[in-house]
C-alpha positions, 0 to 999 in steps of 0.5 A: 103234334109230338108234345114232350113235357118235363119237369125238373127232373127230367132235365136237371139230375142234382149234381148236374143242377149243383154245378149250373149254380155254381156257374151262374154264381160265376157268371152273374157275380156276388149280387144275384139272389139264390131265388134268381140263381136257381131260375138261371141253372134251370134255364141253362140246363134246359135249353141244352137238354132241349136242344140235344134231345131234338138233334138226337131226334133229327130235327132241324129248326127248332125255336126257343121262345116262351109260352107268352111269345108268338112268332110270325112273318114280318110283313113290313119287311117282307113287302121292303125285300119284294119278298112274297109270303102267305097270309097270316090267317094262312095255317103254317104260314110262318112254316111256308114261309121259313121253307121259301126262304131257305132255297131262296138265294140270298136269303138272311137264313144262312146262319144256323142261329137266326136272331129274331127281335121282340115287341113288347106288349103292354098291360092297357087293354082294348076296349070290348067292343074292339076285342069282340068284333075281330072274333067270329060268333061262339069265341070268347075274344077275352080267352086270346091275349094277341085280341085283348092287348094291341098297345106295344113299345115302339118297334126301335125302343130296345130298352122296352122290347128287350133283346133277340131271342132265336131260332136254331138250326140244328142240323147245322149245329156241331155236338160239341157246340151243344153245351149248357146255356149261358145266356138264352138269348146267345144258347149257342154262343160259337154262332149266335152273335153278340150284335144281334141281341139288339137286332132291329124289326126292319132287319129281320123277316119273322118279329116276336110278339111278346105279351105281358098279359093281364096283372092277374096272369102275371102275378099268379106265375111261381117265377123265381124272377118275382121281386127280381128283374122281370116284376122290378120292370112292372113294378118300376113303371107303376112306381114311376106313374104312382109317384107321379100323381102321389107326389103331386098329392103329398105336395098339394096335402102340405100345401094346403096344410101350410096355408091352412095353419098361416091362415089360422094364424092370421086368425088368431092376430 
């Protein structure tokens, strides 16, 4: 594999960094935080960085998804379009599959921007038992994320899985389309359309998995998102399941203090 690792640097000269602020600022409004805009200006320089670099190199396909995201065949689809695709403990089954596709007639692969909807999965763990016996012997079942969580948002619930992300041909993609990113879910705004954020799993042959992993995988992230957007969504649902039972304690508590000063009032007459 040809691995490139960067860093800030690498992508985001000063004055290049000073001007996707300034942008973000504009495009986000007033409200946005200057941690949140700095994580904005990076994500806008780095996909179109990343993009040019691999165009450059004549690559074609190129997906953009983080690290904690896994894509693969969708199956379910598949089998509904009569479609055939290698299994998915088939290595390259995904790469197979993206090539058979490509000179079939009629296959949904004819726009450079392909959009791929997510599945979210959440924080409950499988039990051990389940996790160890889909492991063969001398794996630790507890170092693979796509083991330990199988619990996930319901497939139509676009609230929970959040929007697209996609898969971009570049060897279709005009040098003057590849400017800095506005959104990374529409990184190449002249082809990626606004409909297709919200594309649903039937419509689509390849799914994203994407996995929250464990509180301390989540936690332990320098995310410019922390006490923003991306842990105000973890933190809301605990609050929501705290206040539920809190509220229902705190209650109870002034209840039983309420009866308890009436009953010593009676006691006193």
């Amino acid at each position: 594999m040809d691995i490139i690792q960067w860093n800030d640097d690498d992508f985001m000269p000063l004055e290049e960094r000073r001007e996707a602020e300034r942008h973000v600022k504009r495009f986000f409004g007033p409200n946005i935080t200057e941690d949140l805009i700095q994580h904005r200006a990076r994500q806008r320089l780095f996909y179109f960085k990343c993009m040019r670099k691999h165009k450059r190199r004549g690559r074609d396909w190129t997906l953009l998804i983080d690290s904690d995201e896994f894509l693969y065949v969708n199956y379910p689809t598949v089998a509904a379009l009569n479609l055939t695709a290698p299994s998915l403990e088939e290595p390259g089954s995904v790469m197979t599959f993206l090539q058979t596709e490509l000179v079939r007639s009629g296959n949904n692969l004819t726009t450079p921007c392909v959009q791929i909807p997510r599945i979210r999965f959440g924080s409950q763990e499988s039990s051990s038992l389940q996790v160890d016996a889909q492991v063969p012997a001398g794996f630790n079942a507890n170092s693979f994320q796509t083991f330990r969580w199988r619990q996930h948002a319901n497939a139509a619930n676009y609230l929970a899985n959040r929007i697209s992300k996609t898969m971009i041909d570049l060897n279709r993609v005009k040098w003057e389309d590849l400017v800095p990113v506005s959104s990374i879910h529409r990184p190449i705004r002249s082809i990626c359309g606004r409909r297709r954020l919200h594309i649903r799993k039937p419509d689509q042959v390849f799914v994203i998995n994407h996995y929250l992993g464990s509180w301390e995988q989540y936690s332990f992230r320098d995310d410019r998102r922390n006490g923003n957007e991306r842990s105000q969504e973890v933190r809301r649902v605990g609050c929501n399941v705290y206040n539920i039972w809190f509220g229902r304690f705190v209650s109870m508590q002034v209840f039983l203090t309420v009866l308890l000063l009436c009953l010593l009032c009676l006691h006193v007459l």
